[in-house]
OpenMM code with the backbone's topology and positions (N, CA, C; nanometers):
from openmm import Vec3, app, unit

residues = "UNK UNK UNK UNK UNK UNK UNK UNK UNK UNK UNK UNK UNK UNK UNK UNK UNK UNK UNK UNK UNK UNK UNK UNK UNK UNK UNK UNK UNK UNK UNK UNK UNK UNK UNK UNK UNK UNK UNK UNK UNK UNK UNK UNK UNK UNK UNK UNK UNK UNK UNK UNK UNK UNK UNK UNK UNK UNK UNK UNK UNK UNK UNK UNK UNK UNK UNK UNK UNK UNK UNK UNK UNK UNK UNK UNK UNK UNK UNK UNK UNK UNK UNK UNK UNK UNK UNK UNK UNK UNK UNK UNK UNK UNK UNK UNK UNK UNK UNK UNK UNK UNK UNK UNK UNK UNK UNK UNK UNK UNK UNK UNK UNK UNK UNK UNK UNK UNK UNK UNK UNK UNK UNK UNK UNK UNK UNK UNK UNK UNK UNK UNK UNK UNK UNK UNK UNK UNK UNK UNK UNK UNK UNK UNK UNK UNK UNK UNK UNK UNK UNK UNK UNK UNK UNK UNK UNK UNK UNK UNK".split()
positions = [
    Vec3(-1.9688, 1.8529, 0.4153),
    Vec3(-1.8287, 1.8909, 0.4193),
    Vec3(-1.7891, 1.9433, 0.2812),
    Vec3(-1.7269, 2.0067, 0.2526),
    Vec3(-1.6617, 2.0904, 0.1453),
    Vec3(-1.5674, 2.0498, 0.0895),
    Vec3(-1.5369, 2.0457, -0.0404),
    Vec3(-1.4331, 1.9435, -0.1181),
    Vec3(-1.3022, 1.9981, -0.0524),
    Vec3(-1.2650, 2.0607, -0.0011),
    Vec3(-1.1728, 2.1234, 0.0769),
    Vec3(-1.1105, 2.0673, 0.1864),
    Vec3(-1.2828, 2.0307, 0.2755),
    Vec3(-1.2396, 1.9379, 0.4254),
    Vec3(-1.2248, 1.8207, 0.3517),
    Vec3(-1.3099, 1.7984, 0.2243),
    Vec3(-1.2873, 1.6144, 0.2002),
    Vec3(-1.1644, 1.5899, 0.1693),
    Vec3(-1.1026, 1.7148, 0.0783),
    Vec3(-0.9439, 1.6768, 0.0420),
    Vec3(-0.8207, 1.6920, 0.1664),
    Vec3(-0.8816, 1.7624, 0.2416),
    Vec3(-0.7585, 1.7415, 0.3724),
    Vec3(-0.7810, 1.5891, 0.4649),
    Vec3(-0.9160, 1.5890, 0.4710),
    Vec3(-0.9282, 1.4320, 0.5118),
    Vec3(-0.8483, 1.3199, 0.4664),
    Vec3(-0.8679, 1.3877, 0.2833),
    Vec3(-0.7593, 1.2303, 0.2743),
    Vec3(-0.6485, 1.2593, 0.2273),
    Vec3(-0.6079, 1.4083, 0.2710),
    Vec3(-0.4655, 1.4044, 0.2221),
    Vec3(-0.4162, 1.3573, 0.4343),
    Vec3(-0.5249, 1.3989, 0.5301),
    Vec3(-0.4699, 1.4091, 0.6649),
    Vec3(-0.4681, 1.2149, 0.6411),
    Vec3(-0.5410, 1.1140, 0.5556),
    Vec3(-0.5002, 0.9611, 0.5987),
    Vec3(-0.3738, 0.9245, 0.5439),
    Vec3(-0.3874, 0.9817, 0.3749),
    Vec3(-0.2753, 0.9637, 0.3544),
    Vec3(-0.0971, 0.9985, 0.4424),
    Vec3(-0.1346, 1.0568, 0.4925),
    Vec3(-0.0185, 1.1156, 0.5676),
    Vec3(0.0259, 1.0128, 0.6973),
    Vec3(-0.0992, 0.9582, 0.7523),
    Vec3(-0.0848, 0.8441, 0.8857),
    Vec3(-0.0408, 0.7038, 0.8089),
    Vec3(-0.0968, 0.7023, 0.6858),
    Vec3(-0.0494, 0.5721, 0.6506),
    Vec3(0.0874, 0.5706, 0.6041),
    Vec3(0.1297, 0.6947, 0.4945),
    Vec3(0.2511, 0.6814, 0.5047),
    Vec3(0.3484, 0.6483, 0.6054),
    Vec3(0.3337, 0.7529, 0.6698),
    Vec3(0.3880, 0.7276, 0.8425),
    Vec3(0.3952, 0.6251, 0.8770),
    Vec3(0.3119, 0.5460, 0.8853),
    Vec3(0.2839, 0.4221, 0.9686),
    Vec3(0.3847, 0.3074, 0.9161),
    Vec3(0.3331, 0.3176, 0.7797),
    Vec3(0.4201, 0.2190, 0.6735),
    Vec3(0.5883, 0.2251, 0.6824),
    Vec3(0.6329, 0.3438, 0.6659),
    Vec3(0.7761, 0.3908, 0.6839),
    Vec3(0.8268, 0.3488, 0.7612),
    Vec3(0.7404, 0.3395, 0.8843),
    Vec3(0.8160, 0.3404, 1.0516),
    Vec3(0.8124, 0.1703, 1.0430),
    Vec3(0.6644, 0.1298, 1.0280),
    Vec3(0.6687, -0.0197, 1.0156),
    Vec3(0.7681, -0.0829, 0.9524),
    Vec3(0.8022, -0.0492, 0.8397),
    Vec3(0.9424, -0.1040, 0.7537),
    Vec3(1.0109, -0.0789, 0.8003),
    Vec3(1.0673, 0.0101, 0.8529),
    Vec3(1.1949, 0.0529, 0.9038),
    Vec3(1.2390, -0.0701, 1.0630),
    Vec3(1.1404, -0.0529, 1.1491),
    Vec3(1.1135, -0.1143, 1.2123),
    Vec3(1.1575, -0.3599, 1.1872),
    Vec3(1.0539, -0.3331, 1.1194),
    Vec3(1.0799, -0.5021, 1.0986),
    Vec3(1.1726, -0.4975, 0.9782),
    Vec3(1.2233, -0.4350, 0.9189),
    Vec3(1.3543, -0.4491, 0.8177),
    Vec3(1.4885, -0.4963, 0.9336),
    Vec3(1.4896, -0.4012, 1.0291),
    Vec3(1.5648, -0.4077, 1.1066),
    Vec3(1.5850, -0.5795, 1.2003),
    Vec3(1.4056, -0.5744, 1.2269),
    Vec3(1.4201, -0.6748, 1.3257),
    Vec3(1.4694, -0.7804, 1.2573),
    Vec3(1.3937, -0.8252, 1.1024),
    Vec3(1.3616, -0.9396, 1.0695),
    Vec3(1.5486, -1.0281, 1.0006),
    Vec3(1.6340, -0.8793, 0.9789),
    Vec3(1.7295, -0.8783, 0.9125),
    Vec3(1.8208, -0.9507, 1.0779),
    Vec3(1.7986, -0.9147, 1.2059),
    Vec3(1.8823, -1.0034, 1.2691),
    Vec3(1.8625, -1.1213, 1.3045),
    Vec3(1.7658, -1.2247, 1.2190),
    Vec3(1.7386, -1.3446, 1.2158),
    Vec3(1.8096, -1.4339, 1.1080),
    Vec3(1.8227, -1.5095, 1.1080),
    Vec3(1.9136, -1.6034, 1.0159),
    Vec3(1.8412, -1.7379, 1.0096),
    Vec3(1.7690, -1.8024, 0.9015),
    Vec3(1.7465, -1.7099, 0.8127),
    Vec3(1.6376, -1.5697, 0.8421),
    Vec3(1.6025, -1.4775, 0.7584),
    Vec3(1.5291, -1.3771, 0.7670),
    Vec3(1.3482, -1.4144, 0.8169),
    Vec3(1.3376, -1.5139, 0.8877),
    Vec3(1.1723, -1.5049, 0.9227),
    Vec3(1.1706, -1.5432, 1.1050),
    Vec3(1.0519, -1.4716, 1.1169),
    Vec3(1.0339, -1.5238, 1.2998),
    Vec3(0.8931, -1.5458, 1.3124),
    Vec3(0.9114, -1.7162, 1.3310),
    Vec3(0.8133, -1.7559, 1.3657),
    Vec3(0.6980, -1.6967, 1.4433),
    Vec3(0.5649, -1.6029, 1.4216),
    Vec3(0.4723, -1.5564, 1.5363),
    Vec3(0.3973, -1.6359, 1.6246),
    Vec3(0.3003, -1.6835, 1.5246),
    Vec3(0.2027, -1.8157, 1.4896),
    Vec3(0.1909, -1.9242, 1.4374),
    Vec3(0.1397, -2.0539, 1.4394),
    Vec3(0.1180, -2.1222, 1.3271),
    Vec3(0.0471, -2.0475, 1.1798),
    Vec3(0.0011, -1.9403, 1.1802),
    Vec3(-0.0487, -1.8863, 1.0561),
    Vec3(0.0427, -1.7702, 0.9818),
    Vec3(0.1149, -1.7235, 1.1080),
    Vec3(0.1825, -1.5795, 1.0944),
    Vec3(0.3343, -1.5856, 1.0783),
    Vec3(0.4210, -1.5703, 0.9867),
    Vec3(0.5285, -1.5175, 1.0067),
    Vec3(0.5842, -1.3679, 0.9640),
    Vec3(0.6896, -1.3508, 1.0434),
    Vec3(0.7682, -1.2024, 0.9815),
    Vec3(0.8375, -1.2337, 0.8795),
    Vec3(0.8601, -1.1744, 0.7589),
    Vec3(0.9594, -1.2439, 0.6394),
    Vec3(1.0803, -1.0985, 0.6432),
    Vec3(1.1393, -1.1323, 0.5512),
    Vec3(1.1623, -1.0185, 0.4383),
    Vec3(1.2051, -1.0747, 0.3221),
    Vec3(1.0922, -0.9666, 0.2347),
    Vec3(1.0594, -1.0321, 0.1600),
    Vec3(1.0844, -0.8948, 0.0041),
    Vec3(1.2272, -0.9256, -0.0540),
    Vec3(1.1736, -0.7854, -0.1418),
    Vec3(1.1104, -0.8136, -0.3130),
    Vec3(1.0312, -0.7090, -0.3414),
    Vec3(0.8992, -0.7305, -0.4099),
    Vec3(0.9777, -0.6287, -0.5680),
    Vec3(1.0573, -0.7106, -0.6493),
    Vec3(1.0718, -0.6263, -0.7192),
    Vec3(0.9326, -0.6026, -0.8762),
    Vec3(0.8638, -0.6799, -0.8146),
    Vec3(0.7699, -0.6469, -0.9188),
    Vec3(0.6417, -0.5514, -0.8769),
    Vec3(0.5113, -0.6301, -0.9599),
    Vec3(0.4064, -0.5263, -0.8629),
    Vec3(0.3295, -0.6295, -0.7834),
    Vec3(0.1886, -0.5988, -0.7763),
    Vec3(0.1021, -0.6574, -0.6797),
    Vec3(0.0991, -0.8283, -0.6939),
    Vec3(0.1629, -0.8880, -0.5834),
    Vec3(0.1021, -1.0425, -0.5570),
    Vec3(0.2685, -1.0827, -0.6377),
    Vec3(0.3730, -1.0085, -0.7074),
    Vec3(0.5248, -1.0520, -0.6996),
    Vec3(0.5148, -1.0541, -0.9072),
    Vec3(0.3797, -1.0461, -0.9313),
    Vec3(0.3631, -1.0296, -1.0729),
    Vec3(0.5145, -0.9118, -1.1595),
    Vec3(0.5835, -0.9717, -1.2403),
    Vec3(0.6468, -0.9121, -1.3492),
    Vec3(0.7659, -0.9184, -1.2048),
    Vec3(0.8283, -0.9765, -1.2156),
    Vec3(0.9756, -0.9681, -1.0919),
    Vec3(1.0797, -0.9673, -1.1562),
    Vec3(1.0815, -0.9627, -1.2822),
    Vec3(1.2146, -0.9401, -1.3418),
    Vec3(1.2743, -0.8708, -1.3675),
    Vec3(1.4187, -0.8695, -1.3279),
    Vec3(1.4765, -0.7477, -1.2567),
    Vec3(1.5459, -0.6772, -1.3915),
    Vec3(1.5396, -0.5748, -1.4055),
    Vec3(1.5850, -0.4360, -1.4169),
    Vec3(1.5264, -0.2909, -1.3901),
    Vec3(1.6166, -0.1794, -1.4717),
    Vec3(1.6782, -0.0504, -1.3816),
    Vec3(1.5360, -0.0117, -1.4657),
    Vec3(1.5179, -0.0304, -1.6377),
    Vec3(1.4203, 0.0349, -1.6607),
    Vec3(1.2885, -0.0334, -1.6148),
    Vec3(1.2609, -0.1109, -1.5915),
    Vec3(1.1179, -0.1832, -1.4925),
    Vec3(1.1045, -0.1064, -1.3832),
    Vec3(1.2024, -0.1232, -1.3246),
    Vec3(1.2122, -0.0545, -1.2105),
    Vec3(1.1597, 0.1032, -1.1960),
    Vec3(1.2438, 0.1782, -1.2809),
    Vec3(1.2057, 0.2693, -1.3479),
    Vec3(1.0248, 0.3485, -1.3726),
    Vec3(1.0382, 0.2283, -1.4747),
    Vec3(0.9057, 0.2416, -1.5607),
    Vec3(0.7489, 0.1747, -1.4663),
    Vec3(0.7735, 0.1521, -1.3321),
    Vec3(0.7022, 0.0874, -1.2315),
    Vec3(0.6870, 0.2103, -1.1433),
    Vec3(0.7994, 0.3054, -1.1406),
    Vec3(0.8564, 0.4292, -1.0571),
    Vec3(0.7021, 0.5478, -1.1314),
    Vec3(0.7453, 0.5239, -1.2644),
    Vec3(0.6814, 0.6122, -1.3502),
    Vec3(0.5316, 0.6489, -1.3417),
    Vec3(0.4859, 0.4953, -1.4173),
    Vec3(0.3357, 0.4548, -1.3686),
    Vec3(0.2990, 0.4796, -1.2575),
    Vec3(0.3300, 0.4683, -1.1241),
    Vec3(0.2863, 0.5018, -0.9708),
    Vec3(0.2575, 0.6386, -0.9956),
    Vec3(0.3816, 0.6956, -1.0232),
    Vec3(0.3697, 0.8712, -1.0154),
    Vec3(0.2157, 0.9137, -1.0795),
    Vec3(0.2392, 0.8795, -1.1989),
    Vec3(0.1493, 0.9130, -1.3028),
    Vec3(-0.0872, 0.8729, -1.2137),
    Vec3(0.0042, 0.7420, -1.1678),
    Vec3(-0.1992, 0.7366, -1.1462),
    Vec3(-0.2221, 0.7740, -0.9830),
    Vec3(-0.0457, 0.8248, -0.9162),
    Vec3(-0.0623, 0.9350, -0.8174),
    Vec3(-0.1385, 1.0939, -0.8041),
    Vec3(-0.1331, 1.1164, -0.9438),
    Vec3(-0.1202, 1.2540, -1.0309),
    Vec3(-0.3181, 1.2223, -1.0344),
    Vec3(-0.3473, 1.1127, -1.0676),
    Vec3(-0.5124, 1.1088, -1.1586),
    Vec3(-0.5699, 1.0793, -0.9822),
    Vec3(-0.5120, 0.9856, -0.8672),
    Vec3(-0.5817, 0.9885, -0.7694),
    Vec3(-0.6005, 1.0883, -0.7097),
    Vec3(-0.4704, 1.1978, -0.6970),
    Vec3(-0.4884, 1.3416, -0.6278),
    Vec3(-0.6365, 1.4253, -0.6788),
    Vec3(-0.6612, 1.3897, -0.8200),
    Vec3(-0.7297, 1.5041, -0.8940),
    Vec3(-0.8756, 1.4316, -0.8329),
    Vec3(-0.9194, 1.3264, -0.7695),
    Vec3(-1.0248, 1.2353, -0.8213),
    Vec3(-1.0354, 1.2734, -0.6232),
    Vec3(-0.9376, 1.2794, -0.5422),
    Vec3(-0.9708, 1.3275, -0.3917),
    Vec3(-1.0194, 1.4866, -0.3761),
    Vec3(-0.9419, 1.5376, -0.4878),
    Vec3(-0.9380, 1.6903, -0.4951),
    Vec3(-1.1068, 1.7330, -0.5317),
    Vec3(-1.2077, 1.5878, -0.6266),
    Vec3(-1.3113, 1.6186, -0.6444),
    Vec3(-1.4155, 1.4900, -0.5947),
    Vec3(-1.3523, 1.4577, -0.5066),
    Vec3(-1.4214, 1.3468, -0.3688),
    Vec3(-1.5565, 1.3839, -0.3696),
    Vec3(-1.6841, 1.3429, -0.3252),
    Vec3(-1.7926, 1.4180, -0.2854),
    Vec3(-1.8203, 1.3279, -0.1556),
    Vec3(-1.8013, 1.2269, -0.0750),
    Vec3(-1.8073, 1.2109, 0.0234),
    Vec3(-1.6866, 1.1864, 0.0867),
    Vec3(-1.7012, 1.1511, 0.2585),
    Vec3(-1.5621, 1.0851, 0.3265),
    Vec3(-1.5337, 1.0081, 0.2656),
    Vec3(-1.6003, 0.8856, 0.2887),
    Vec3(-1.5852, 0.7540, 0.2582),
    Vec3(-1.4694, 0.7743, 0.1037),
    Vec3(-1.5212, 0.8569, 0.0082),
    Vec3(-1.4264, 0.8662, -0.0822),
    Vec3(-1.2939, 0.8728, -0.0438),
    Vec3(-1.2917, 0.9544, -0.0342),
    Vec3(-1.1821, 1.0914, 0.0970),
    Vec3(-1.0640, 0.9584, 0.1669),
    Vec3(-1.1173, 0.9292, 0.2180),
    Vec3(-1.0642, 0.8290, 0.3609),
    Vec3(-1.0206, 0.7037, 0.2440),
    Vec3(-1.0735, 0.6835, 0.1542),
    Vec3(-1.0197, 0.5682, 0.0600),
    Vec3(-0.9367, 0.5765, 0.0099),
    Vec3(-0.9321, 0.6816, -0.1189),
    Vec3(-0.8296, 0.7336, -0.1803),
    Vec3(-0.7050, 0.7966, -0.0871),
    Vec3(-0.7378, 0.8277, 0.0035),
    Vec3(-0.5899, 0.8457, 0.0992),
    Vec3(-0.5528, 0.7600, 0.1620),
    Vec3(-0.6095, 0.6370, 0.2277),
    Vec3(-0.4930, 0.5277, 0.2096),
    Vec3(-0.4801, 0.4850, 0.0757),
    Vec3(-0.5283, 0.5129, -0.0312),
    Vec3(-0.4834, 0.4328, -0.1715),
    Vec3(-0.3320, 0.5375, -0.2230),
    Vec3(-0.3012, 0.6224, -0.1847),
    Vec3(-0.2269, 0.7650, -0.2055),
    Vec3(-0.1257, 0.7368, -0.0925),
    Vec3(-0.1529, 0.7290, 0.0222),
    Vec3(-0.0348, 0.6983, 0.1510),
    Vec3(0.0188, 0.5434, 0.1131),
    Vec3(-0.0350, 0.4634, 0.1036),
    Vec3(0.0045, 0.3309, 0.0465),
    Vec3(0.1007, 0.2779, -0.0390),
    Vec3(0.0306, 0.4163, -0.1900),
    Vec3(0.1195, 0.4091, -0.3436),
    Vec3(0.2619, 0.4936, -0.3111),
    Vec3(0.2415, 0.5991, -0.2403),
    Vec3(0.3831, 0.6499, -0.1849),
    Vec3(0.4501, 0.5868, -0.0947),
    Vec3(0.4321, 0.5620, -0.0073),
    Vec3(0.4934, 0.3965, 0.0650),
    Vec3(0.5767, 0.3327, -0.0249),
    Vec3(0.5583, 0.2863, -0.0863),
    Vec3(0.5923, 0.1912, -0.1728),
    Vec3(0.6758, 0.2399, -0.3132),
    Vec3(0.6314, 0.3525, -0.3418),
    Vec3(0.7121, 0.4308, -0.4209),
    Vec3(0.8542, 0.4928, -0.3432),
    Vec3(0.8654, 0.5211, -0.2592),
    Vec3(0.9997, 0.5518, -0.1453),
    Vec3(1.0565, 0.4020, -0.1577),
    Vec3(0.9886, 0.3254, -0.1679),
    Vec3(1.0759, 0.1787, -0.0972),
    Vec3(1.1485, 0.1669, -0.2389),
    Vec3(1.0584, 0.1718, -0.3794),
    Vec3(1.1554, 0.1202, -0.4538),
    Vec3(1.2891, 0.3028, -0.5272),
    Vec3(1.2520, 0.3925, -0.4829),
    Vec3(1.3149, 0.5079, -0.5055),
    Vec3(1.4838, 0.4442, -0.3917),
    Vec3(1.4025, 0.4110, -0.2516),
    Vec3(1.5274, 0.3537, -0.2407),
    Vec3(1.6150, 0.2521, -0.1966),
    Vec3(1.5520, 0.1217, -0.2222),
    Vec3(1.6160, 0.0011, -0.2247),
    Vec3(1.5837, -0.0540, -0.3775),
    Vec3(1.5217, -0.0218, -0.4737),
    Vec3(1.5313, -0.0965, -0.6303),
    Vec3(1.3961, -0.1922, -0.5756),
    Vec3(1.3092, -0.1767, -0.4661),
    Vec3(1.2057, -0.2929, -0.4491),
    Vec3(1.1326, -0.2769, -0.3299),
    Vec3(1.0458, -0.3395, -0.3284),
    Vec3(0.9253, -0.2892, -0.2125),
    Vec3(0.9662, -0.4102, -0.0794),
    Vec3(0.9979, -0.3477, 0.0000),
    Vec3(0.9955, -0.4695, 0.1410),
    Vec3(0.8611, -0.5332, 0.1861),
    Vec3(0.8492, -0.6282, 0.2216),
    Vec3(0.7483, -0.6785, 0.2289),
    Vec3(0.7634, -0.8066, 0.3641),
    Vec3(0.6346, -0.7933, 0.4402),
    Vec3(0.7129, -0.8568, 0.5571),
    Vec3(0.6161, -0.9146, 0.6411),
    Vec3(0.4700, -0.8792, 0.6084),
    Vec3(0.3519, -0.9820, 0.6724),
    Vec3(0.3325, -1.1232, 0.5783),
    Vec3(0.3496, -1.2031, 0.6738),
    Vec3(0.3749, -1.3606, 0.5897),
    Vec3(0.2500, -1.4425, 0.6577),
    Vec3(0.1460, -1.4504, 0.5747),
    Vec3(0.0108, -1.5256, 0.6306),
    Vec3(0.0106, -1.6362, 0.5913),
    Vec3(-0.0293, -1.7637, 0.6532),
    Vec3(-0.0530, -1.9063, 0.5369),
    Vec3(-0.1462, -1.9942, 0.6660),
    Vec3(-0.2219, -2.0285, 0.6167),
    Vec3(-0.3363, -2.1578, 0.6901),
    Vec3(-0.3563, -2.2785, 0.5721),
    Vec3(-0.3868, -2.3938, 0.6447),
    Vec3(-0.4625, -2.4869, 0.5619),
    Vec3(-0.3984, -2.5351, 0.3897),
    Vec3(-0.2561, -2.5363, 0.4141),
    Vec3(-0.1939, -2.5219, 0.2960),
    Vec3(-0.1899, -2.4174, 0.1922),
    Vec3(-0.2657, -2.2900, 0.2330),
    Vec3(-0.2463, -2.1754, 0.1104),
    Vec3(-0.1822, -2.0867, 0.2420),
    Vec3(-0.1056, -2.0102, 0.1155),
    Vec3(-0.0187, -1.9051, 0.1599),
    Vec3(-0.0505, -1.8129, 0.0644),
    Vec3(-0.0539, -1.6633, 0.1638),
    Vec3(-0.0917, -1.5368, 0.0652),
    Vec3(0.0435, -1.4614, 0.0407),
    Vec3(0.0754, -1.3735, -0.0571),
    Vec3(0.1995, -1.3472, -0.0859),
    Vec3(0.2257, -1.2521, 0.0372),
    Vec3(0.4043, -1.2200, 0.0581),
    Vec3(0.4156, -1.1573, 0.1752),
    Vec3(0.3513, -1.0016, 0.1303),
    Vec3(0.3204, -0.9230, 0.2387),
    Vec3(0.2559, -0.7739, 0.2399),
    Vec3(0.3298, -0.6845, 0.3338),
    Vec3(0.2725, -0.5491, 0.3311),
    Vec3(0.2770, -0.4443, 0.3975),
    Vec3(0.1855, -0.3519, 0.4649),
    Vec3(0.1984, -0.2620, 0.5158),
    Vec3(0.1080, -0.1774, 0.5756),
    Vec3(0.0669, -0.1221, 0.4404),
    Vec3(0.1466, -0.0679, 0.3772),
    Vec3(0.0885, 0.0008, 0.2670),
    Vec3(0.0267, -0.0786, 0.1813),
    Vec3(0.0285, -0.2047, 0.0832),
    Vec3(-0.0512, -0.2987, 0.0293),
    Vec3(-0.2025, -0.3475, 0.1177),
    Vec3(-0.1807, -0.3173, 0.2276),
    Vec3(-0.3062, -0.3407, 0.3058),
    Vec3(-0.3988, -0.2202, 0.2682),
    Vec3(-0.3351, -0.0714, 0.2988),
    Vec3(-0.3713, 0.0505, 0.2904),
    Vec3(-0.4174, 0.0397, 0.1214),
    Vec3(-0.4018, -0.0195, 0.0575),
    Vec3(-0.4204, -0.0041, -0.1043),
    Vec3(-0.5198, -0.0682, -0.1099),
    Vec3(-0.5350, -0.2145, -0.0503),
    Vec3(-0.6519, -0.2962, -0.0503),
    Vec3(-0.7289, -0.2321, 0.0282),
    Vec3(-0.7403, -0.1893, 0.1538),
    Vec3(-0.8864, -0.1374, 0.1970),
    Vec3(-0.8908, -0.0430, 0.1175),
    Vec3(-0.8549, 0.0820, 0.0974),
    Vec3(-0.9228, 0.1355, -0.0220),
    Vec3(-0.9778, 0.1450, -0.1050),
    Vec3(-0.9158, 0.0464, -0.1873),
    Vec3(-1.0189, -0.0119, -0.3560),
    Vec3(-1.1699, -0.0746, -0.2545),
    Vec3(-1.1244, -0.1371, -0.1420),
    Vec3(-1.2794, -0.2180, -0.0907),
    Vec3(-1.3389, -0.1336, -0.0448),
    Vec3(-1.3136, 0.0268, 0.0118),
    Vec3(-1.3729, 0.1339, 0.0178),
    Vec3(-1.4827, 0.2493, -0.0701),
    Vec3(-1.3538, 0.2180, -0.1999),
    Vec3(-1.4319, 0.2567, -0.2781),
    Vec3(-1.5533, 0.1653, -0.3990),
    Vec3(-1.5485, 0.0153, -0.3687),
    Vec3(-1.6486, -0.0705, -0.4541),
    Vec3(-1.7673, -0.0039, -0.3423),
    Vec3(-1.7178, -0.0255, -0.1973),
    Vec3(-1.8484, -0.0256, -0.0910),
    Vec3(-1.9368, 0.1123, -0.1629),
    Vec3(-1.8591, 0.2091, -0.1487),
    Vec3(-1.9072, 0.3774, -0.2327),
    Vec3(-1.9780, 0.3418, -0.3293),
    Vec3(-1.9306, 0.2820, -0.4279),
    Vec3(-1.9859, 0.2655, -0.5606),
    Vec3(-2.1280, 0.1504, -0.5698),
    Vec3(-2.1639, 0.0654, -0.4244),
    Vec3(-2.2392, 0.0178, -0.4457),
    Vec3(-2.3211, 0.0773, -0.3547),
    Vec3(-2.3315, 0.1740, -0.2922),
    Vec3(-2.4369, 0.2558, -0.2083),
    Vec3(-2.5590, 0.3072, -0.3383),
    Vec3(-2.6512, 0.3167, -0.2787),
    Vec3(-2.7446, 0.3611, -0.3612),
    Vec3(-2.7162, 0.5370, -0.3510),
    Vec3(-2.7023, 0.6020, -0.4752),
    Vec3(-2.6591, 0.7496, -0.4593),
    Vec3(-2.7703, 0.8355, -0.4236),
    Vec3(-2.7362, 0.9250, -0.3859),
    Vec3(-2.8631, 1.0391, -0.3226),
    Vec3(-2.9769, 1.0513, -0.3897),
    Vec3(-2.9019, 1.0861, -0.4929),
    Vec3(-3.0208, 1.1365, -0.6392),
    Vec3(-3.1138, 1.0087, -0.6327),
    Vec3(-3.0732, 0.8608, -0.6496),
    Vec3(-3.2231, 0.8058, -0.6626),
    Vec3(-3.3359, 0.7667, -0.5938),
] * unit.nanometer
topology = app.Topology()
chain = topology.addChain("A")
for resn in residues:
    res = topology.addResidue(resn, chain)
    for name in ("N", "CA", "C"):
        topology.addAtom(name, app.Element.getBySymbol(name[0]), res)
């Protein structure tokens, strides 16, 4: 495939995950907001939260202001800018297909805090006394990716 098809590949995932993510938020923002308080019981393991994330990954740095906020806005853009260039010179799918949910994911999430000041967050997992912080479609889309691309990076490459 041609760095061409590889870059429409993952600009075509990035585009479903965005999608997906948007609608998903939009979706359980709605639902979870006509509960009082804000969670609905699924499972014993599963709840719906809402949950907003003004920091970054796992609720790290939550302290609130305009320039964090900001300067969180900034950084995204910026290693948006270095992932585009790094799909643009993909050499397999597997790349391709990674970096575009890592790209549909980081924009996800960049819309959420462009416009609520914070990322919604609304898959609520916990077993056996641990609880994982609440998530999204797009934080999922970020994590398979990076595990996309270690898998890439531990393939044995052509050349040897």
């Amino acid at each position: 495939m041609t760095r061409r098809g590889l870059a429409g590949t993952g600009v075509a995932v990035a585009a479903v995950i965005l999608l997906g993510d948007q609608l998903s938020k939009m979706f359980f923002l709605d639902l979870v907001a006509q509960h009082s308080p804000p969670v609905i019981y699924v499972a014993p393991f599963f709840n719906l939260v809402q949950v907003w994330n003004t920091g970054v990954s796992f609720g790290l740095f939550q302290e609130d202001s305009a320039v964090r906020s900001w300067t969180l806005v900034g950084v995204a853009a910026a290693v948006l800018v270095w992932l585009s260039i790094w799909l643009w010179r993909a050499h397999n799918r597997l790349v391709a297909v990674a970096l575009g949910g890592i790209i549909g994911g980081a924009i996800g999430n960049i819309i959420d805090r462009l416009r609520f000041g914070a990322v919604f967050d609304f898959v609520d997992l916990h077993a056996f006394g641990w609880h994982w912080p609440a998530f999204n479609l797009a934080d999922s889309a970020i994590v398979v990716g990076v595990g996309l691309l270690l898998l890439d990076g531990l393939r044995p490459s052509r050349d040897a």
